[in-house]
C-alpha positions as CSV (number, residue, x, y, z in Angstrom):
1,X,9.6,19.0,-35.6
2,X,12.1,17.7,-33.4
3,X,11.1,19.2,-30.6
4,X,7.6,17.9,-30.8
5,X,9.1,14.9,-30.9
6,X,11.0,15.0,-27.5
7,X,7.8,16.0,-26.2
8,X,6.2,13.0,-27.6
9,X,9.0,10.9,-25.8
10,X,8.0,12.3,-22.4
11,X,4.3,11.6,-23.3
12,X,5.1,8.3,-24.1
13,X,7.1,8.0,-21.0
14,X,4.9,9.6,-18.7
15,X,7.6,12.4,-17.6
16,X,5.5,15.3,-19.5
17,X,3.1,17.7,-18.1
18,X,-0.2,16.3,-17.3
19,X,-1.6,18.8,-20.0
20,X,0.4,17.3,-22.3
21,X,-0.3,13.5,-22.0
22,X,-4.1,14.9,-22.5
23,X,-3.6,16.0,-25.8
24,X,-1.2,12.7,-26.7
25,X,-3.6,9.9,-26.6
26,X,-2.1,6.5,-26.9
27,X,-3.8,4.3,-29.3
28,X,-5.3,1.2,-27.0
29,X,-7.3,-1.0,-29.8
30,X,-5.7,-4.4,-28.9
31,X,-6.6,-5.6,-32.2
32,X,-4.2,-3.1,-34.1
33,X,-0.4,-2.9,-34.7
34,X,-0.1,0.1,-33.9
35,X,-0.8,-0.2,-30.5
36,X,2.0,-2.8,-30.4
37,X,4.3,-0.3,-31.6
38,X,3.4,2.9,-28.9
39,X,1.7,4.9,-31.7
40,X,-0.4,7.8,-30.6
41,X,-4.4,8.8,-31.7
42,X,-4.4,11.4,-34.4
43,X,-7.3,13.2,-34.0
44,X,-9.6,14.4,-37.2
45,X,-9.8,17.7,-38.4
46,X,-11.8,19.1,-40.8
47,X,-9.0,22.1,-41.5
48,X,-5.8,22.4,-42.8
49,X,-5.4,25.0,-40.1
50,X,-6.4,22.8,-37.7
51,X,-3.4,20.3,-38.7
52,X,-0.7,22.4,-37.2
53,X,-2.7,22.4,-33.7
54,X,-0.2,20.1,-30.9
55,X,-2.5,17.8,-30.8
56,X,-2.7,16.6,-34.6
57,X,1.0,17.5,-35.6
58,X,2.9,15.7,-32.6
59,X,1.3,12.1,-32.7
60,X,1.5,12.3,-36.4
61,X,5.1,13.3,-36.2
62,X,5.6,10.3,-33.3
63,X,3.7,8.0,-35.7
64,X,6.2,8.6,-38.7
65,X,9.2,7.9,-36.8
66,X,10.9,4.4,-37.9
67,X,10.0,2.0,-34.9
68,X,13.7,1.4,-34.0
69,X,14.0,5.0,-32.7
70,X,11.3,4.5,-30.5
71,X,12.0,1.9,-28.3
72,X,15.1,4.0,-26.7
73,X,14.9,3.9,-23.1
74,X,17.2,6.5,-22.3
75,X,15.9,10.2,-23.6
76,X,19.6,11.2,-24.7
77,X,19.9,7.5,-26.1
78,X,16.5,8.8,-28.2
79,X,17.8,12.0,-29.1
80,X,21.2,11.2,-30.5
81,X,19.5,8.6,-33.0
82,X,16.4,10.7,-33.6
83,X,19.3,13.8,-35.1
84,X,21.1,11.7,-37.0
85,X,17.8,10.6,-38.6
86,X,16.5,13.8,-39.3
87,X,20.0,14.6,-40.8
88,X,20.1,11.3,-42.9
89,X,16.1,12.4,-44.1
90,X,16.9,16.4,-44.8
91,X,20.2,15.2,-46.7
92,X,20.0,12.4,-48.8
């Protein structure tokens, strides 16, 4: 998971391979929070199989994250908070 989400934070960022921001699609509704809050466009899927693809599971990982971790703008800054979350979320 985490490493999905690093890739998110170069997505968001607009360091990652052009590939990459393709599959990432930033939500751009004005009229939603979400867009407020750098959330990403999951895209529908008719198959549980289809749920795992990079596309689906990285913006939904990205989505779930607390909005406090996002806003980093250093990418060690990011990472250092986004481990002790996963730690605090696998062990309490």
């Amino acid at each position: 998971m985490s490493s999905k989400l690093q890739l998110d934070v170069r997505v968001s960022r607009g360091t990652a391979p052009l590939y990459l921001c393709e599959l990432c699609k930033p939500c751009t509704d004005s009229r939603l929070r979400s867009k407020s809050r750098g959330d990403f466009i999951i895209p529908r899927t008719r198959l549980r199989f289809t749920d795992r693809a990079f596309a689906v599971s990285a913006p939904s990982a990205w989505n779930s994250l607390p909005i406090d971790i996002c806003d980093f703008s250093s990418e060690a800054t990011f990472k250092k908070h986004l481990k002790t979350f996963l730690f605090r979320v696998t062990f309490n």
